[in-house]
Every structure is written in structure tokens, then in C-alpha cells.
N, C-alpha and C positions, 0 to 999 in steps of 0.2 A: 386333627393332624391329617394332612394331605394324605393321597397314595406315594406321592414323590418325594416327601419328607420322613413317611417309615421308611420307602426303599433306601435313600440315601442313608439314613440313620443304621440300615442293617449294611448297605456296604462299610461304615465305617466300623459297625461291628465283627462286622468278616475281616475286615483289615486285623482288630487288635487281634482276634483269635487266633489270625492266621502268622503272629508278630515275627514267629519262628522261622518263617517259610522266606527264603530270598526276595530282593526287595523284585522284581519280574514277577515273581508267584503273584504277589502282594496285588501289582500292579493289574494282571488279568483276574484276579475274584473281581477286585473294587471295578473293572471295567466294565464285567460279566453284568454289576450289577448295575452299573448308571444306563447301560443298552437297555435291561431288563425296563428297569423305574422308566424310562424314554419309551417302550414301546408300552408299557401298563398306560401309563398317561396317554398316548395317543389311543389306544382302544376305549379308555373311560373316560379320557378328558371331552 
């Protein structure tokens, strides 16, 4: 499994943990983490 396919896979896990939280909450974790998975990939890829 890719570094880019755990990260995505844990924003979608952030997402259900977070299912509580308004859909904006929701919206910057899963954001926080596609920049994060985006800049991991460019330092390793």
C-alpha cells in the first residue's frame, strides 16, 4: 500500500470518527489530510 493510499484511507477514517462533528468540521480534518498525503508524497515520492 502506497504512503497516499494509508493517508487517504485514515482521512476517510477521520471523516467516520469525526461523523458527529458538522459537515465544515468534517470537511477541514479530511482536508488537513489530503494537503498532509500531498506534501508526504512530494518529500518521498
Amino acid at each position: 500500500m502506497s504512503m497516499q493510499q494509508m493517508r487517504h484511507t485514515g482521512g476517510v477514517e477521520i471523516c467516520d470518527r469525526h461523523a458527529h462533528l458538522p459537515s465544515t468540521e468534517k470537511i477541514k480534518y479530511f482536508l488537513t489530510f489530503e494537503i498532509e498525503g500531498k506534501i508526504a508524497g512530494f518529500i518521498f515520492g
